[in-house]
LOZAFI-708169 format. One record per residue (C-alpha): x, y, z; residue in one letter. Coordinates in pm, whole numbers. Layout:
// LOZAFI-708169
+--------+--------+--------+---+
|      x |      y |      z | r |
+--------+--------+--------+---+
|      X |      Y |      Z | a |
...
+--------+--------+--------+---+
This chain:
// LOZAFI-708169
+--------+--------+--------+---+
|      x |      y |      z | r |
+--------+--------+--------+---+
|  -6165 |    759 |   3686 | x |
|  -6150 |    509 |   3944 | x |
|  -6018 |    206 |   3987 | x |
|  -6217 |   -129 |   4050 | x |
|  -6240 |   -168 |   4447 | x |
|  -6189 |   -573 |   4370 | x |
|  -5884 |   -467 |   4203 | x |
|  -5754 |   -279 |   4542 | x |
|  -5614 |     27 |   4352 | x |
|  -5595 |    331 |   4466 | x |
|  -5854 |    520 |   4315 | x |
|  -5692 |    843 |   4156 | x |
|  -5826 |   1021 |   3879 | x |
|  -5649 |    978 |   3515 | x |
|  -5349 |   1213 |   3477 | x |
|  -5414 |   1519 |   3225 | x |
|  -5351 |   1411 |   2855 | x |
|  -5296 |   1073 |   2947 | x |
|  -5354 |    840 |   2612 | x |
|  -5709 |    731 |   2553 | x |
|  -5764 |    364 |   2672 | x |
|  -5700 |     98 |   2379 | x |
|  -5441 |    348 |   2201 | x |
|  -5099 |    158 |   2352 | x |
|  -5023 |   -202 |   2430 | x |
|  -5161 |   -333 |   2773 | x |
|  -4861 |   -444 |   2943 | x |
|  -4902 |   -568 |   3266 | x |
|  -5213 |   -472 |   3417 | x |
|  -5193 |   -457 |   3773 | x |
|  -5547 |   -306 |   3809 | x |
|  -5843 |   -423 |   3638 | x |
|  -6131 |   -165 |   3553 | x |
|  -6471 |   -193 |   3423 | x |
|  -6692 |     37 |   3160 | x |
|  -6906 |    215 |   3516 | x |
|  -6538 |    267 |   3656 | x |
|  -6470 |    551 |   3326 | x |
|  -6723 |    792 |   3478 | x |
|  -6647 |    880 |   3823 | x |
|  -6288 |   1046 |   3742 | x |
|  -6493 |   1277 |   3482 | x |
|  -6469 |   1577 |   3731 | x |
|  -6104 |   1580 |   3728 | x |
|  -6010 |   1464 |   3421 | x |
|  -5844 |   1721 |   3216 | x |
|  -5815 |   1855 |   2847 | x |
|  -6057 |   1699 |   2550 | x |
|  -6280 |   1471 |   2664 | x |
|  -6461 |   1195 |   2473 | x |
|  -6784 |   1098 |   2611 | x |
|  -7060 |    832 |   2515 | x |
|  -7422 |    907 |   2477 | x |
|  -7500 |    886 |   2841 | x |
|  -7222 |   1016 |   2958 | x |
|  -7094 |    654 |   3110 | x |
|  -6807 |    687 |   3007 | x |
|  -6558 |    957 |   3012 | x |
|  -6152 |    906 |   2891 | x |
|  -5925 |   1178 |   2804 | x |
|  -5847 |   1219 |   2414 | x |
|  -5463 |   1237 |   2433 | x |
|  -5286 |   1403 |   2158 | x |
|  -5513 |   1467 |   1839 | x |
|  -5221 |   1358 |   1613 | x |
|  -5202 |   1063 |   1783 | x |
|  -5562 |   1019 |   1745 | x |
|  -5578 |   1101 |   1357 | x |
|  -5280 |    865 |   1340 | x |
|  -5478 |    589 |   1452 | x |
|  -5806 |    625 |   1189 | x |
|  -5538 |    713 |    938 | x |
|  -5380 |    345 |    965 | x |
|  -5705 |    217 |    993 | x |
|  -5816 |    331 |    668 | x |
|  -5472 |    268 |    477 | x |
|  -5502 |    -79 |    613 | x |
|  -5860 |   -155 |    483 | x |
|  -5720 |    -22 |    133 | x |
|  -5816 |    298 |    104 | x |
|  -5597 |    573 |    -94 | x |
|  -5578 |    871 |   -249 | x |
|  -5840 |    788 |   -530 | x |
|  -6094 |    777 |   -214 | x |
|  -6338 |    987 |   -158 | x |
|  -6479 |    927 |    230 | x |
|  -6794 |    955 |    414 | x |
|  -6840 |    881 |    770 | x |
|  -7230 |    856 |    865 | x |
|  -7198 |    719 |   1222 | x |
|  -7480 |    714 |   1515 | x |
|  -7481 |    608 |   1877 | x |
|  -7168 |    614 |   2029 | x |
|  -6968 |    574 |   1699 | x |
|  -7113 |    908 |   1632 | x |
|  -6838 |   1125 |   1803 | x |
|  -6540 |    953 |   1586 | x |
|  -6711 |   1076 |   1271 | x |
|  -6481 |   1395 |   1237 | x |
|  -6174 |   1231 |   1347 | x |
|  -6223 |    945 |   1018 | x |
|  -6264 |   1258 |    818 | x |
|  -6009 |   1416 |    958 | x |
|  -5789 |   1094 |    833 | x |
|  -5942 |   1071 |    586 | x |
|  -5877 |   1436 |    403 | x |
|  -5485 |   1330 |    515 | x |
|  -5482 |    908 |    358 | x |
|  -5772 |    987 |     53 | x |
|  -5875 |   1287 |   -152 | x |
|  -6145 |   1396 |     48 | x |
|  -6326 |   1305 |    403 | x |
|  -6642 |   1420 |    536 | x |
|  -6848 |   1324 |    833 | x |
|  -7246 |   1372 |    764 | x |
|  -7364 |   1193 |   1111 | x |
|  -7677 |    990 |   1139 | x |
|  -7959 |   1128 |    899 | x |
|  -8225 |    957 |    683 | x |
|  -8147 |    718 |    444 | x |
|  -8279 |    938 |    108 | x |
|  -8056 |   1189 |    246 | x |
|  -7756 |    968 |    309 | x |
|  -7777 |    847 |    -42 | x |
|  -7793 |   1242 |   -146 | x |
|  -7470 |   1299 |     47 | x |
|  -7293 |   1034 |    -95 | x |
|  -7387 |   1122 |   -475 | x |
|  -7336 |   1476 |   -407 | x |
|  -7001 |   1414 |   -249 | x |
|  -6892 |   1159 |   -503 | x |
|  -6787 |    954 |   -218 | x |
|  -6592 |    594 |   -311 | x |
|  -6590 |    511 |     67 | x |
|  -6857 |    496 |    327 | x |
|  -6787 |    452 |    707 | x |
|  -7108 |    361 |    868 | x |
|  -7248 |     81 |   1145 | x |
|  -7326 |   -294 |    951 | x |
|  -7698 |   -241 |   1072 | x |
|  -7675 |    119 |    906 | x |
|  -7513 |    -26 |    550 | x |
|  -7805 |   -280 |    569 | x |
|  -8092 |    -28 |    665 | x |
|  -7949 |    190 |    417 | x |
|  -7937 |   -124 |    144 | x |
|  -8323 |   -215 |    223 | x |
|  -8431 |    125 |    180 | x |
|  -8302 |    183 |   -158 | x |
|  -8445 |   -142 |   -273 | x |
|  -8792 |   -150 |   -166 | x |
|  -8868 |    227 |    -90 | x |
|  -8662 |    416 |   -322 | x |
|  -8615 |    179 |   -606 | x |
|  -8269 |    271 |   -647 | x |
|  -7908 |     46 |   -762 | x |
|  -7695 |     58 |   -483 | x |
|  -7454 |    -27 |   -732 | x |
|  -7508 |    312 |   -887 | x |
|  -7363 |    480 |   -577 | x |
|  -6964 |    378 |   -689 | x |
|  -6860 |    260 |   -380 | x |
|  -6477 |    104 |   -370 | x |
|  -6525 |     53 |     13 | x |
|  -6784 |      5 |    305 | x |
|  -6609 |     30 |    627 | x |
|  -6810 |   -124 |    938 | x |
|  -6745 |    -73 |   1265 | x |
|  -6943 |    -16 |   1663 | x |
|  -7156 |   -300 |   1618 | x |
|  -7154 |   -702 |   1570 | x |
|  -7278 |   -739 |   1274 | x |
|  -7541 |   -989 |   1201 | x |
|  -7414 |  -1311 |    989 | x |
|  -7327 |  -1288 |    594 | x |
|  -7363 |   -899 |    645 | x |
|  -6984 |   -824 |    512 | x |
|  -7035 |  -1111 |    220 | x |
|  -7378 |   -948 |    145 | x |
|  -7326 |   -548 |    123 | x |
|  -7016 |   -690 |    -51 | x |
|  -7222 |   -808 |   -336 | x |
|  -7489 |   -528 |   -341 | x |
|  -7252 |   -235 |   -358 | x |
|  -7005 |   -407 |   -546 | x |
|  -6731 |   -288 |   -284 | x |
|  -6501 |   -425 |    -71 | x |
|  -6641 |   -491 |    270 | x |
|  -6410 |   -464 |    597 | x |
|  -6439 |   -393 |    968 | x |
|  -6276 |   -198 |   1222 | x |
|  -6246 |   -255 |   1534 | x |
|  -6255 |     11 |   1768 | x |
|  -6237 |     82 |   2118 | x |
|  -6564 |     76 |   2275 | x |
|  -6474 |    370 |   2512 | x |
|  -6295 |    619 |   2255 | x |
|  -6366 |    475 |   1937 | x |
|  -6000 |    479 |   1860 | x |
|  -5935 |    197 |   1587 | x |
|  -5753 |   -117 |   1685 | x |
|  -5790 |   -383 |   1436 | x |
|  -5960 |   -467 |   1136 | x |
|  -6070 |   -801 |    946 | x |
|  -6111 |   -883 |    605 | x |
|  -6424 |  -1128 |    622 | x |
|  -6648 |  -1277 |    863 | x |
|  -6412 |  -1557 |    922 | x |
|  -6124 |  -1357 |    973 | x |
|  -5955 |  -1269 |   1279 | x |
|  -5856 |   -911 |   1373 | x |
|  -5597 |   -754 |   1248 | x |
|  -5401 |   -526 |   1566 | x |
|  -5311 |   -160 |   1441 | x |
|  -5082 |   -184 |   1744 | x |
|  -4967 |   -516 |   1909 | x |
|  -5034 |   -595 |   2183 | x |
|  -5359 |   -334 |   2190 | x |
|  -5569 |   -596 |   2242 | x |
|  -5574 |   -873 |   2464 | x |
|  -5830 |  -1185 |   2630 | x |
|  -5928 |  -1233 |   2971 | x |
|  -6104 |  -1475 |   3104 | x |
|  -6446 |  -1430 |   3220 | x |
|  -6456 |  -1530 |   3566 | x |
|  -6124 |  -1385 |   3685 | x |
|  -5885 |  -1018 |   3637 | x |
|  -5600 |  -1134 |   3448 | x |
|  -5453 |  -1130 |   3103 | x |
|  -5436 |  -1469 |   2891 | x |
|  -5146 |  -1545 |   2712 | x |
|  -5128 |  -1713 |   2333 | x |
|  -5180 |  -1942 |   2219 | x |
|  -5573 |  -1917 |   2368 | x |
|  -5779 |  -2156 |   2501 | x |
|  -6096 |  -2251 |   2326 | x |
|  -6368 |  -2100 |   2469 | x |
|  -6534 |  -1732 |   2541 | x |
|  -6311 |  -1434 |   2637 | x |
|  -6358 |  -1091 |   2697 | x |
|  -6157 |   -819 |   2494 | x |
|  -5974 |   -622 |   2722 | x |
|  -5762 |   -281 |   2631 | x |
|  -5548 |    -45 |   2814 | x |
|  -5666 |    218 |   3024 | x |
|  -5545 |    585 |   3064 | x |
|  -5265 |    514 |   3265 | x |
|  -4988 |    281 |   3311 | x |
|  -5082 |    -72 |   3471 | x |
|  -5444 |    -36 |   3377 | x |
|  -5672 |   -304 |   3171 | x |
|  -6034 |   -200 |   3101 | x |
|  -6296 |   -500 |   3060 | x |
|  -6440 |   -416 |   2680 | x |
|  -6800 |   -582 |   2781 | x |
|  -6718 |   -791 |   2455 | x |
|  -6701 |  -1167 |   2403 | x |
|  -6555 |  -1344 |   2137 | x |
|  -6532 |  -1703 |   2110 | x |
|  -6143 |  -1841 |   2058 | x |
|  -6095 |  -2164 |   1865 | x |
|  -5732 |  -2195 |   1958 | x |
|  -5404 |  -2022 |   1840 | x |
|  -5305 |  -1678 |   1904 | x |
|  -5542 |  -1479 |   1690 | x |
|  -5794 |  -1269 |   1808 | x |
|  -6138 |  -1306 |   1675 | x |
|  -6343 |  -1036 |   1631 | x |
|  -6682 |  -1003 |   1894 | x |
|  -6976 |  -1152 |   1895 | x |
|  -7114 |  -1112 |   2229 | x |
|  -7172 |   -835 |   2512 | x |
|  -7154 |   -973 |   2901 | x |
|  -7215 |   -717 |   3212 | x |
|  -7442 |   -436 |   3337 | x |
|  -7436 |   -273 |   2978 | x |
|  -7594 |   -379 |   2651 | x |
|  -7468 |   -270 |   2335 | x |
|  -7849 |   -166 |   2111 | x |
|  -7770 |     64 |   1804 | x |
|  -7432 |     90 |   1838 | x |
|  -7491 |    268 |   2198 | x |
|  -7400 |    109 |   2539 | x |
|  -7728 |     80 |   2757 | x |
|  -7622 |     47 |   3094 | x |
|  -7845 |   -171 |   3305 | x |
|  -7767 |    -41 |   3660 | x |
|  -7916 |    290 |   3595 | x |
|  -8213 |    178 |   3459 | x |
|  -8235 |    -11 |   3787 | x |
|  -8229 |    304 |   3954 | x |
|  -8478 |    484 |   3752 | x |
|  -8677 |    268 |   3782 | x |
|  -8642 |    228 |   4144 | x |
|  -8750 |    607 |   4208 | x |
|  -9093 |    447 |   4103 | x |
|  -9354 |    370 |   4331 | x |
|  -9469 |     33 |   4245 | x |
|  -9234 |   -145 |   4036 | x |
|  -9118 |   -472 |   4130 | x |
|  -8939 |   -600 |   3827 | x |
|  -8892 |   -551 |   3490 | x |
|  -8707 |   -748 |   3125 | x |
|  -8537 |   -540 |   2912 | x |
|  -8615 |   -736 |   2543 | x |
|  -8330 |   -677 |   2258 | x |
|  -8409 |   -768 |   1895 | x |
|  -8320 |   -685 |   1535 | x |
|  -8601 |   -891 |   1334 | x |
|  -8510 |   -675 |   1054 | x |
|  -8246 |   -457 |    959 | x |
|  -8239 |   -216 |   1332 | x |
|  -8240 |   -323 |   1644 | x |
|  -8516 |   -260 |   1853 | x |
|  -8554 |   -252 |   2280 | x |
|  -8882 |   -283 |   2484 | x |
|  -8873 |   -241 |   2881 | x |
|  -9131 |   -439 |   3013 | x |
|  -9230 |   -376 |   3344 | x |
|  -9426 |   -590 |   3677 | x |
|  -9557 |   -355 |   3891 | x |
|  -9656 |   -491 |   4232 | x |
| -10048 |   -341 |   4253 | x |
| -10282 |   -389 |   3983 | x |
| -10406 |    -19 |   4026 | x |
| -10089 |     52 |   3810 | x |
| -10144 |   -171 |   3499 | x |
| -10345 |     69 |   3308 | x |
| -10255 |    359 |   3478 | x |
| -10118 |    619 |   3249 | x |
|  -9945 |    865 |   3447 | x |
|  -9746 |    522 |   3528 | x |
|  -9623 |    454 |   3193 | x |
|  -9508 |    837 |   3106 | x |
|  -9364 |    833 |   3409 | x |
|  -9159 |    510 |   3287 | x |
|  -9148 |    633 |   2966 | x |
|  -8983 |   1001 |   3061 | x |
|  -8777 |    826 |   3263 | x |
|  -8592 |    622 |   2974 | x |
|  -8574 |    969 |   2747 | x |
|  -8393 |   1080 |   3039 | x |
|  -8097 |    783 |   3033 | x |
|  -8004 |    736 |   2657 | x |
|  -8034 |    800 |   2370 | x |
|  -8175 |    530 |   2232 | x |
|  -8581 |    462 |   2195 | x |
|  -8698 |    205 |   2438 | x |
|  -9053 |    107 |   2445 | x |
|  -9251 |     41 |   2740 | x |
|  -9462 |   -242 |   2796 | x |
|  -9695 |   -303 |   3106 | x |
|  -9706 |   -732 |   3234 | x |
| -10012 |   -854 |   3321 | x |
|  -9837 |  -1019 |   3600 | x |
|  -9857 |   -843 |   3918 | x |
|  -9549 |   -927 |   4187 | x |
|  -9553 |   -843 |   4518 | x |
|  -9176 |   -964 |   4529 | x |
|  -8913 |   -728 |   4429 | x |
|  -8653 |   -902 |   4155 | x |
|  -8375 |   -786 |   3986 | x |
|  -8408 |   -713 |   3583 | x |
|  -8312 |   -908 |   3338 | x |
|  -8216 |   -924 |   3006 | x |
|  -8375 |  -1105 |   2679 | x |
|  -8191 |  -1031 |   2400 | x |
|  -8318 |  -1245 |   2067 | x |
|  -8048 |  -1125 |   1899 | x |
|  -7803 |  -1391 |   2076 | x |
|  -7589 |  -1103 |   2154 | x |
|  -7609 |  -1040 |   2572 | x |
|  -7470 |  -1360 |   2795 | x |
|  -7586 |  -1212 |   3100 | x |
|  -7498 |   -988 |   3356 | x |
|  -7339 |  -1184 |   3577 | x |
|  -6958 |  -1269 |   3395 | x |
|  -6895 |  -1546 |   3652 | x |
|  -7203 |  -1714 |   3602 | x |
|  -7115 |  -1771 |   3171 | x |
|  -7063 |  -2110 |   3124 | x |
|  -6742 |  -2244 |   2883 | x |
+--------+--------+--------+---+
């Protein structure tokens, strides 16, 4: 890891088992890092790793008890017990904290199991065969999963038992908690978790709740336009979350916006701002699409297009090539198309413009959704 050059540290790599970021309060920060500073101290870093999709972002575990201590409050504070039975079916990022709830989960209920990402009629399987009372899973997951029992399986979600659906490494579309809340007949929360470990920090209750911190001072706001902590009670206005890094005197930008109202709670997010978009619960950086795309003859701009029309949210790359001999070329598009396998995880679809540029411009994002501000943090207006 390395720090921010704006920030003027000194650029060392995190010390072995230092705590994963998010897991203490932030202190102080005297140097301010950013989600594409996590991945250049991944050569040194020491001991277990955890590691998103792409491989953007790299932070040292710390302790596993620690870490099992941390989904264990979690799930004691959202109510569950020892009557639970718990199933984690996580995907994108989320995906690698779906032992560690189980892990907490065989300690706080009776049982805890973590099944991954699989299809819906076999989710549903799991959970009947386990029994399972609790299910940990992304809100566009618990909806997916809702639609599909009603119109392609004809099956009661209410059938499944559920005491609790626990959401968490996505913002949630509105009414989702007060909706699965009536079709399962459960109670609905969310955790918040670190965007970089996945570690739990805070929960809410409802929509219109604020978070809840596991640990106090875990969390804080910064503004958008400048590297340094806000203090309560918050001005109105956008703020990004910010948590602590692996080391002492560090604050890592989240990439998450929420919007404050005043006081000195902490709303949960509802926006993304920076070079990485959050699409399925995994972080899509921007840059290196840039440069992917860059290593193409040809290409002079492109929009990356963000939606979730229906229950999933979907990506398209379109891209302006700068000779009209490309448009319909189709060693062109594999070539675009091979190159996005090759930089996450998650399925973008390529789409050719009309439009032919000569002039080179920078991409851009158009995200439907409402979710991406913009790359540029400075630029977000109040």
């Amino acid at each position: 890891m390395t720090t921010n050059p704006a920030a003027g540290g000194d650029g060392a790599a995190p010390a072995p088992n230092a705590a994963p970021a998010g897991a203490v309060p932030l202190g102080a920060p005297s140097v301010w890092l950013t989600r594409d500073d996590l991945a250049t101290g991944s050569r040194s870093a020491s001991g277990l790793l955890l590691v998103s999709a792409d491989a953007g972002s790299v932070t040292p575990a710390g302790e596993l008890g620690e870490l099992t201590a941390a989904y264990a409050a979690a799930l004691r504070a959202v109510g569950v017990d020892g009557r639970d039975r718990v199933v984690a079916a996580l995907s994108g990022d989320g995906e690698l904290a779906g032992p560690q709830w189980a892990r907490a989960a065989a300690e706080v209920a009776g049982a805890g199991a973590s099944v991954g990402p699989r299809g819906r009629l076999r989710l549903h399987h799991a959970l009947e065969s386990l029994g399972a009372t609790t299910l940990v899973i992304t809100p566009t997951g618990a909806m997916d999963l809702l639609a599909r029992l009603h119109l392609e399986f004809l099956l009661d979600p209410l059938d499944l038992g559920l005491r609790h659906v626990v959401l968490t490494g996505e913002i949630a579309s509105r009414r989702t908690m007060s909706h699965l809340a009536t079709e399962f007949g459960a109670r609905v929360t969310e955790v918040y978790c670190s965007p970089f470990t996945a570690t739990p920090l805070g929960w809410r209750s409802s929509e219109s709740a604020p978070l809840t911190l596991l640990v106090p001072g875990s969390v804080g706001l910064a503004p958008l336009e400048k590297d340094e902590l806000q203090a309560p009670p918050y001005a109105s206005g956008p703020a990004e979350l910010v948590v602590a890094g692996a080391r002492a005197g560090e604050a890592v930008r989240t990439g998450q916006v929420v919007r404050v109202s005043g006081g000195e709670a902490i709303p949960a997010p509802e926006h993304t701002v920076g070079d990485h978009v959050l699409v399925r619960g995994v972080w899509v950086s921007l840059n290196r699409i840039q440069r992917a795309l860059n290593k193409i003859d040809g290409v002079s701009g492109w929009e990356l297009g963000v939606s979730r029309q229906g229950t999933l949210d979907a990506a398209v790359l379109t891209v302006t090539f700068k000779r009209e001999s490309l448009v319909g070329n189709p060693m062109w598009r594999s070539r675009l198309q091979q190159s996005l396998k090759a930089l996450t995880p998650v399925t973008i679809a390529v789409e050719i413009s009309d439009r032919i540029s000569e002039t080179v411009s920078p991409g851009v994002v158009n995200d439907t959704r409402g979710h991406h501000l913009g790359r540029d943090r400075t630029a977000i207006a109040r």
